[in-house]
Residue, then its C-alpha position, 0 to 999 in steps of 0.5 A: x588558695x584555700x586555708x584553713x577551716x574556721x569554726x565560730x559557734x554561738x551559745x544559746x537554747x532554740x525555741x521562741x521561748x528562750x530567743x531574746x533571753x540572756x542566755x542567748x547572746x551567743x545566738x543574737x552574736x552570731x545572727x548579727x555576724x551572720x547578717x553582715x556576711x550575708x549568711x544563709x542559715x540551714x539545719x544540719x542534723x548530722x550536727x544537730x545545729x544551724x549551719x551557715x557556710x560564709x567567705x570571709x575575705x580568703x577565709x572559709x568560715x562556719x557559723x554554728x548555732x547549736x540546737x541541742x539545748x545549752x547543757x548538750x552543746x559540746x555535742x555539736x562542737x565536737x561534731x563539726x569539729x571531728x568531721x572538717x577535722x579542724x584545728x583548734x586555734x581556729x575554733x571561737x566559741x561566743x557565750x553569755x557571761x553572767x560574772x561580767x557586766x552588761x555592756x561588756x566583752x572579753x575574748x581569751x585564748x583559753x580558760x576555765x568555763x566559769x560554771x557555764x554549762x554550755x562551756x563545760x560541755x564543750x570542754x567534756x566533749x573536746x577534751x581540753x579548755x584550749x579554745x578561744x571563747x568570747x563572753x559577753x557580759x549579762x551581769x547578775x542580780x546580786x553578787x552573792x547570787x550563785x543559783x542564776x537560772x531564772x535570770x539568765x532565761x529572762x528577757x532584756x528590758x527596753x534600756x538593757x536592749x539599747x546596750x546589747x546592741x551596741x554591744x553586739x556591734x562590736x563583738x561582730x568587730x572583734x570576731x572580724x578582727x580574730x580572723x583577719x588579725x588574730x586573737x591578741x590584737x582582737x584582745x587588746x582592740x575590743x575587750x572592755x566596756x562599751x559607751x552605753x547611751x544614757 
C-alpha cells in the first residue's frame, strides 16, 4: 500500500566551485544517503533542483538538492512541496550550522534558522518554522565573528575531512532512523558529537 510522500532536501550552492566548501554539507549529506539507496540523480527544472526518487523499505522518498543558490532555496522547497502536495511532518531539511561545532549533528522538529540564509528562505517560502531540519556542524573561526562568509565557502582541510566523514555517516543514520522511526528516537539516538580520529 503506498504512504506518504517524504521529501529530504540537502543545502548547498551548485557549481565546482563551491562543492567541497562548508557550506555544502547539506549537498555532500544527501549525496552519501543518495549512494546508499542507489539513487539516480536528474535535473527537474520545473523545480530548479536535482531530484532523485528512492524506496525506502514501504516508503517513497525524494531527495532534492536544490540549484537556485543557497539564498533562493525556499523556492525549490516550496515547488515540490505545493506540486506532491505534501505534508509537512514528512519533510526534513539538512543544513550546515556554523554555531555548532565540526563533528557535530543535531535534528529538531522545528526552530528558528540561526541567521542561515538557505533556511530563511525555506521559512519565507512556506510560511511557517515547522519542519524538521538537521544541521550539521561546521564551526567557526571565532565566537565573536558574526559576518562568516568567506569561511562558510571555504574547503576542508585534510584532517577536518576525516571528521565529516564520519559525520556524514552518521547523519545518513539518523536520516534513516527519521523515516523508519521517527523524529524523537532519531534525536535522542544521534544528536551529539561524534568520536573523531586523532
Amino acid at each position: 500500500m503506498e504512504t506518504s510522500i517524504y521529501l529530504i532536501v540537502g543545502l548547498g550552492n551548485p557549481g565546482e566551485q563551491y562543492a567541497r566548501t562548508r557550506h555544502n554539507v547539506g549537498f555532500m549529506a544527501l549525496e552519501r544517503l543518495g549512494k546508499s539507496l542507489s539513487a539516480r540523480w536528474v535535473f527537474e527544472r520545473t523545480f530548479c533542483a536535482n531530484v532523485a526518487t528512492v524506496r525506502h523499505q514501504e516508503r517513497k522518498v525524494l531527495l532534492c538538492n536544490p540549484q537556485t543558490y543557497m539564498n533562493l532555496s525556499g523556492k525549490s522547497v516550496a515547488s515540490i512541496v505545493n506540486y506532491y502536495h505534501l505534508k509537512l511532518e514528512n519533510l526534513l531539511v539538512v543544513s550546515d550550522d556554523a554555531d555548532l561545532p565540526l563533528g557535530s549533528i543535531r535534528m529538531r522538529p522545528s526552530g528558528g534558522t540561526g541567521g542561515h540564509h538557505g533556511l530563511e528562505s525555506i521559512e519565507q517560502a512556506l510560511g511557517t518554522q515547522n519542519y524538521a531540519r538537521l544541521r550539521i556542524g561546521i564551526g567557526r573561526q571565532s565566537d565573536a565573528q558574526r559576518e562568516i562568509t568567506d569561511y562558510v565557502l571555504s574547503a576542508f582541510s585534510p584532517q577536518e575531512l576525516k571528521i565529516l566523514d564520519l559525520v556524514l555517516e552518521r547523519a545518513v543514520k539518523q536520516i534513516n532512523s527519521w523515516l523508519l522511526d521517527g523524529i524523537e528516537k532519531a534525536m535522542n539516538q544521534y544528536n551529539g558529537q561524534v568520536e573523531c580520529p586523532q
